[in-house]
N, C-alpha and C positions, 0 to 999 in steps of 0.2 A: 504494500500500500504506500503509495505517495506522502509525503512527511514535509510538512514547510524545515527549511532548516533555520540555527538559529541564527544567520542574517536573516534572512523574513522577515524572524519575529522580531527581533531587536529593530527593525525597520522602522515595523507597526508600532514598536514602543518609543520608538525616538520623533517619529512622525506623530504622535498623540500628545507627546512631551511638549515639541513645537507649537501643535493647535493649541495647548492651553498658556499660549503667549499672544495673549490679543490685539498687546500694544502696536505686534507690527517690528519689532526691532530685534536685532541678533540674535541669538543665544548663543554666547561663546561655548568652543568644542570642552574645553576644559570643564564646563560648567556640566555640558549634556553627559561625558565621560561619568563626571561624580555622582551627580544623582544616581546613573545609570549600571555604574558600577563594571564598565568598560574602560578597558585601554585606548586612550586617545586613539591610539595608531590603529586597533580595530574600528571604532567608530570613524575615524576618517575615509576608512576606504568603503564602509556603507554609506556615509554621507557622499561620498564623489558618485557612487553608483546610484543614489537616490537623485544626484545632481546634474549626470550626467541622461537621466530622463524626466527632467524639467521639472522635479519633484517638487527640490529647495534651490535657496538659492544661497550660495557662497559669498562671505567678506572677508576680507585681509584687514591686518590694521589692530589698532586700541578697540575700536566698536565692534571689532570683525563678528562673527562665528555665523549660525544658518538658519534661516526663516524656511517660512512655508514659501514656495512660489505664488499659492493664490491662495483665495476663503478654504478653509478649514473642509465648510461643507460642497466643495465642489469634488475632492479626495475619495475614490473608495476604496476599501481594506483590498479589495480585489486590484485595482491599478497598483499601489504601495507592493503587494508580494506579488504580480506581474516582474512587476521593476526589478524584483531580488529575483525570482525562480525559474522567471519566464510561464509559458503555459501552464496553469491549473489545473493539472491532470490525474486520475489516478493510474492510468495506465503509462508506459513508454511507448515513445514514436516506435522501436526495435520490434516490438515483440511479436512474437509466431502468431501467423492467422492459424495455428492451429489451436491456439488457446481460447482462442472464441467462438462460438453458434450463432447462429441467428438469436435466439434467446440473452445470449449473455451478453451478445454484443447493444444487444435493446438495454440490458441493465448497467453496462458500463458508459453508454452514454447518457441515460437518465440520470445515474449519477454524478457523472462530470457536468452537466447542466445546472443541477440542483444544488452545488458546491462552486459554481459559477454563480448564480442566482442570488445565494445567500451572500457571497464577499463583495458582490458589487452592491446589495442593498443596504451595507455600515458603510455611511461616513466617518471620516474623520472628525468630525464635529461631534457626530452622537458617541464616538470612543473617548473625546474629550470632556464632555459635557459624563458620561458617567463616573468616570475617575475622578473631576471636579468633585462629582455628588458623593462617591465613596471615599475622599478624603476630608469631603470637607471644608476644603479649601481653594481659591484661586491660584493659578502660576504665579510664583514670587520669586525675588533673585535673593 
């Protein structure tokens, strides 16, 4: 079975960390690192891969570190682990047409739809706005 790995997820949790910065302005790597409990230098090469498909956006500098590219709610959980895993799948492109029937092949693409379906219907907003709710508290530096 198919497994996000944990860039994916660390993606999705860095990208949710960002939305609940409303102001709009930076969030130093150093800063995302700690909370997060990442090596700068891992989180840098998910942030370039996240940036490199028009996720966030990069600063150099005293102000530097990475914002979202756009609103929060325009985001789906499904584009964010796109970006890291590529296709959504549970099967591989490789594998033997003799592992599937007519039959299974109808339930491997219901499937794949249905895991399609659900990641592009969370925003990034609604992943922000719950963490907001279960913490308790707004993004603060």
């Amino acid at each position: 079975m198919y497994k996000i790995s944990t860039r994916g997820q660390y993606a999705l949790l860095v990208m949710t960390d960002l939305a609940e910065n409303k102001d709009g302005s930076y969030t130093p790597l150093k800063l995302l690192s700690h909370r997060r409990n990442l090596s700068v230098k891992y989180l840098e090469q998910i942030l370039i891969q996240l940036g490199k498909a028009g996720l966030v956006t990069g600063n150099r500098g005293s102000n530097g570190g990475y914002k979202l590219s756009r609103e929060a709610e325009s985001y789906t959980a499904g584009e964010i682990l796109r970006a890291m895993e590529g296709e959504l799948s549970p099967r591989s492109p490789s594998e033997s047409p003799y592992l599937t029937s007519h039959a299974t092949e109808s339930f491997w693409s219901n499937f794949e739809d249905t895991v399609n379906r659900y990641v592009d219907s969370v925003t990034l907003e609604k992943l922000a706005r719950e963490n907001r709710e279960f913490t308790g508290f707004d993004y603060c530096i």
